[in-house]
C-alpha atoms as a printed R data frame, in Angstrom:
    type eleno elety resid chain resno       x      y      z
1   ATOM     1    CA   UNK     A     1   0.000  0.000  0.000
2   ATOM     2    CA   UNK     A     2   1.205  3.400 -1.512
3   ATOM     3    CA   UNK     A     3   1.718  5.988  1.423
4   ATOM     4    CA   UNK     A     4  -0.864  9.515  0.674
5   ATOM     5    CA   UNK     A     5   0.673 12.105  0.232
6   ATOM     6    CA   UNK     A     6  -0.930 15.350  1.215
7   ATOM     7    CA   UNK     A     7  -0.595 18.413 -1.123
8   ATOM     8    CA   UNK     A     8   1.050 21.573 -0.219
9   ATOM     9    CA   UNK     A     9  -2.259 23.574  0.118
10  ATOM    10    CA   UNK     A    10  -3.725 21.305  1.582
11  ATOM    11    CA   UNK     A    11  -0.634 21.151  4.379
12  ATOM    12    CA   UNK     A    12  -0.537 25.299  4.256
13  ATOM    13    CA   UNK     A    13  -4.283 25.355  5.251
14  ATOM    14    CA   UNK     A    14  -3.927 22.867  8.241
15  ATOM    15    CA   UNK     A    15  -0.725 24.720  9.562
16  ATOM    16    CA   UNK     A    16  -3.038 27.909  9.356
17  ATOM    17    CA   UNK     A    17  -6.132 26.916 10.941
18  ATOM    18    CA   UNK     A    18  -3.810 25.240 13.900
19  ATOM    19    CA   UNK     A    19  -1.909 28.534 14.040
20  ATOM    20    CA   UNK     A    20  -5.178 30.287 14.338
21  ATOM    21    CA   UNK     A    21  -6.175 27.981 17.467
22  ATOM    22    CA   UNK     A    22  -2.794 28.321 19.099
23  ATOM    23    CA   UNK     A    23  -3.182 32.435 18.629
24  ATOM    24    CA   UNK     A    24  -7.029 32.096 20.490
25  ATOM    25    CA   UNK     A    25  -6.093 29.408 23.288
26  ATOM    26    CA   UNK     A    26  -3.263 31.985 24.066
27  ATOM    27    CA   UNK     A    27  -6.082 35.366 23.760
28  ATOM    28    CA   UNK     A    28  -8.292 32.931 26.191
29  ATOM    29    CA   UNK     A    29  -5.762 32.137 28.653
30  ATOM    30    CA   UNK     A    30  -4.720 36.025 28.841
31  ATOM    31    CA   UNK     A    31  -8.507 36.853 29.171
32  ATOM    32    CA   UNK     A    32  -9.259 34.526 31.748
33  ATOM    33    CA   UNK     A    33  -6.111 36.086 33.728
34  ATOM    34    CA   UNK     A    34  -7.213 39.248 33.105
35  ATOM    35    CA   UNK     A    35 -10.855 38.144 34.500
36  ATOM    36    CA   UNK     A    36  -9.692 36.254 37.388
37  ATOM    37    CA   UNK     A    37  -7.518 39.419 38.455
38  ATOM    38    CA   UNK     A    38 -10.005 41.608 38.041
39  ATOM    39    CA   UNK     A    39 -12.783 39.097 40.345
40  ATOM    40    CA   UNK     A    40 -10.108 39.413 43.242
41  ATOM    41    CA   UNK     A    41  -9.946 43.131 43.157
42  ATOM    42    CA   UNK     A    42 -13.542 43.014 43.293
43  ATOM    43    CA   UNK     A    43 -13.496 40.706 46.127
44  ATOM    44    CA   UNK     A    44 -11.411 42.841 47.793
45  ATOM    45    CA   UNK     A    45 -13.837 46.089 47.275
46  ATOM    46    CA   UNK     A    46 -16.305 44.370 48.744
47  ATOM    47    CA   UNK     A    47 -14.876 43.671 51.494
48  ATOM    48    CA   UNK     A    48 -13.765 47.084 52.441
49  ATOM    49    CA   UNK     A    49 -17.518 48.459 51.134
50  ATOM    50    CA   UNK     A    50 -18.281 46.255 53.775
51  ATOM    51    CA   UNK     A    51 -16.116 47.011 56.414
52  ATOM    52    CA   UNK     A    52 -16.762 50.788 55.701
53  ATOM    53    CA   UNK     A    53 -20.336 49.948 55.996
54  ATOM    54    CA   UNK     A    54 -20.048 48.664 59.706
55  ATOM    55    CA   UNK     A    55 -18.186 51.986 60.587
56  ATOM    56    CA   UNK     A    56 -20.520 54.350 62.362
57  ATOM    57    CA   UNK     A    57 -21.047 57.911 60.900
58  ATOM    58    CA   UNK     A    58 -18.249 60.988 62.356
59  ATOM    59    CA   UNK     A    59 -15.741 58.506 62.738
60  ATOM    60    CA   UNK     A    60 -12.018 59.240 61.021
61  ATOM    61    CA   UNK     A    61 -11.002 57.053 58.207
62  ATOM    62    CA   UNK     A    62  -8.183 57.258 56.725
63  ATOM    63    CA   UNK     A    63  -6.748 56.134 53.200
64  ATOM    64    CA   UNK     A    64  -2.954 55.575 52.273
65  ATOM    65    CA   UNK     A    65  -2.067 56.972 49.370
66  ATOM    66    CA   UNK     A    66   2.156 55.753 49.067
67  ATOM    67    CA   UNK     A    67   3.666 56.464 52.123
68  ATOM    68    CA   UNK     A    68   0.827 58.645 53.333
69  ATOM    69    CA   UNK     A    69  -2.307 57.852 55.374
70  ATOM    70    CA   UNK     A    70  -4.427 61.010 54.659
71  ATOM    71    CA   UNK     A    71  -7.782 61.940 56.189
72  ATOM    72    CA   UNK     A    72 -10.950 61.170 53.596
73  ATOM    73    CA   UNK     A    73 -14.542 61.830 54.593
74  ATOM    74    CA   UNK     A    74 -16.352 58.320 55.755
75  ATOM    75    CA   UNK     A    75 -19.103 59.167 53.007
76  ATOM    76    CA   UNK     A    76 -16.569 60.056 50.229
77  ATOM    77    CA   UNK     A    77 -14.960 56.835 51.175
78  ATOM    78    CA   UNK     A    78 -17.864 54.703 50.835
79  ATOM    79    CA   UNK     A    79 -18.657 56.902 47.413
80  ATOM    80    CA   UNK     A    80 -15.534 56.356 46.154
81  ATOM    81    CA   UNK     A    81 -15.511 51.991 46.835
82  ATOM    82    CA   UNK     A    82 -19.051 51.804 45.451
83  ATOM    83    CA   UNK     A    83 -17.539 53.591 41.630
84  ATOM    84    CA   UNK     A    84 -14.789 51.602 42.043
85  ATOM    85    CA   UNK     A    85 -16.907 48.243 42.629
86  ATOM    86    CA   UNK     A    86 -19.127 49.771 39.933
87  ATOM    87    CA   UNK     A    87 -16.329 50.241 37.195
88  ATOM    88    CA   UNK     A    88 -14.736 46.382 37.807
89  ATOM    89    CA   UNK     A    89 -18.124 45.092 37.223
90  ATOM    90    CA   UNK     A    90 -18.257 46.560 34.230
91  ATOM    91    CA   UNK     A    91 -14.586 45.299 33.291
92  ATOM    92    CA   UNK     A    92 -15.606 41.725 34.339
93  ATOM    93    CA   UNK     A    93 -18.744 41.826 32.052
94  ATOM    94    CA   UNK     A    94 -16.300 43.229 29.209
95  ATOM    95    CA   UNK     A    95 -13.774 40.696 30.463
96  ATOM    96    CA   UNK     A    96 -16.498 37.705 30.270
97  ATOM    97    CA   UNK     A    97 -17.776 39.122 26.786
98  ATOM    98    CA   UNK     A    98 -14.083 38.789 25.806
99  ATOM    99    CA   UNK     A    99 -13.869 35.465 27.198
100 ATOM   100    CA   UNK     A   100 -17.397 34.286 25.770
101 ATOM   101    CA   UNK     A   101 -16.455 35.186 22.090
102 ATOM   102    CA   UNK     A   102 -12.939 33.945 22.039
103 ATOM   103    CA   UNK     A   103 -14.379 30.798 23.119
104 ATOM   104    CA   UNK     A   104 -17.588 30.921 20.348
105 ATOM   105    CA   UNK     A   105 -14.599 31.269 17.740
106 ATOM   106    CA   UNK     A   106 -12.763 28.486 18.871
107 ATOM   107    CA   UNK     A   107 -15.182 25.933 18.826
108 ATOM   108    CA   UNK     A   108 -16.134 27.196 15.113
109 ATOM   109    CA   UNK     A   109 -12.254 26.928 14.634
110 ATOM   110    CA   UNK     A   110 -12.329 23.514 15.800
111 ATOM   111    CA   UNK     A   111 -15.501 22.702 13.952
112 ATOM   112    CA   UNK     A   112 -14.377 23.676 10.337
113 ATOM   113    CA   UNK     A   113 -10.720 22.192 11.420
114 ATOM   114    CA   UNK     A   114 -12.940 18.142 12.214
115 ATOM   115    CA   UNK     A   115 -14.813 19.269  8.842
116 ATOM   116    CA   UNK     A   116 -11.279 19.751  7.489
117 ATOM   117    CA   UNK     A   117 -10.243 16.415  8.650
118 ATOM   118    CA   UNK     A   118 -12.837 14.465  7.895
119 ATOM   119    CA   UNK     A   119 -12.280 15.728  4.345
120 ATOM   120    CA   UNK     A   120  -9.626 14.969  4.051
121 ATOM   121    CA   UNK     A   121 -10.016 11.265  5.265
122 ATOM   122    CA   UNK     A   122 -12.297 10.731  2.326
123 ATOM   123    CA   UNK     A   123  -9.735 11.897 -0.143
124 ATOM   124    CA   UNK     A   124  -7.704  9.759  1.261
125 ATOM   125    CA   UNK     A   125 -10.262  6.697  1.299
126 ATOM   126    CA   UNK     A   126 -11.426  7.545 -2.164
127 ATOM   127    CA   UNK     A   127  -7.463  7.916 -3.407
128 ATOM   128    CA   UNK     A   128  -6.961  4.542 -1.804
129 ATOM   129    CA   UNK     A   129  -9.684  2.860 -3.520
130 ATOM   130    CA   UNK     A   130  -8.563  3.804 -6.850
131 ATOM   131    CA   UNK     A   131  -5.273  2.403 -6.567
C-alpha cells in the first residue's frame, strides 16, 4: 500500500487553521487572567464596602495613598468603593464578553478544522480505492 501524500495547500491550510487555534487558546488564557484578576480586586472592594459599611457615621477614616495615610470623609470613602466596585463590574462583564467570544470562535475553529479532517479522510479513502 502506496503511502498519501498530502498536497502543499492542503498542508498550508492545516498549519493555518492550527496557528489560528494556538493564537485564540493563548487570547483565552490572557482573558481569563485578566478576568480572574479583576474578580479578586472586586473581592477585595467588597470587602472594604463592607467594612466601611459597619463603621458608624463621624468617625475618622483614613486612606494611604504611598507612604501617606491622609484623612478622607467616611461618606466620600464609601462613594468612592461603590464607583470603584461599579467600574470592575463593568470590566468583568467586558472581560467575560471577551472570554465568551474567544471561546464561540474556537469551537467554530475547531468545527471547520474536524470538517477539514474528515475531508480529508475521504480523499484519502477515495485515493486509496482507486489504486
Amino acid at each position: 500500500m502506496a503511502d498519501t501524500v498530502v498536497p502543499d495547500a492542503t498542508k498550508t491550510k492545516l498549519e493555518a487553521i492550527m496557528q489560528t487555534m494556538i493564537a485564540l487558546q493563548k487570547d483565552a488564557s490572557e482573558a481569563m487572567s485578566a478576568v480572574m484578576g479583576l474578580k479578586n480586586q472586586f473581592l477585595e472592594n467588597q470587602l472594604v464596602a463592607k467594612e466601611l459599611d459597619d463603621v458608624p457615621d463621624g468617625t475618622a477614616v483614613y486612606k494611604l495613598v504611598g507612604p501617606v495615610l491622609l484623612a478622607e470623609e467616611l461618606e466620600e470613602a464609601r462613594t468612592n468603593v461603590r464607583t470603584r466596585l461599579n467600574k470592575i463590574s463593568e470590566q468583568l462583564q467586558a472581560g467575560n464578553n471577551r472570554v465568551h467570544a474567544i471561546e464561540t470562535e474556537m469551537e467554530q475553529k475547531r468545527a471547520s478544522l474536524i470538517a477539514f479532517q474528515t475531508e480529508l479522510q475521504k480523499q484519502e479513502m477515495s485515493q486509496m480505492q482507486t489504486m
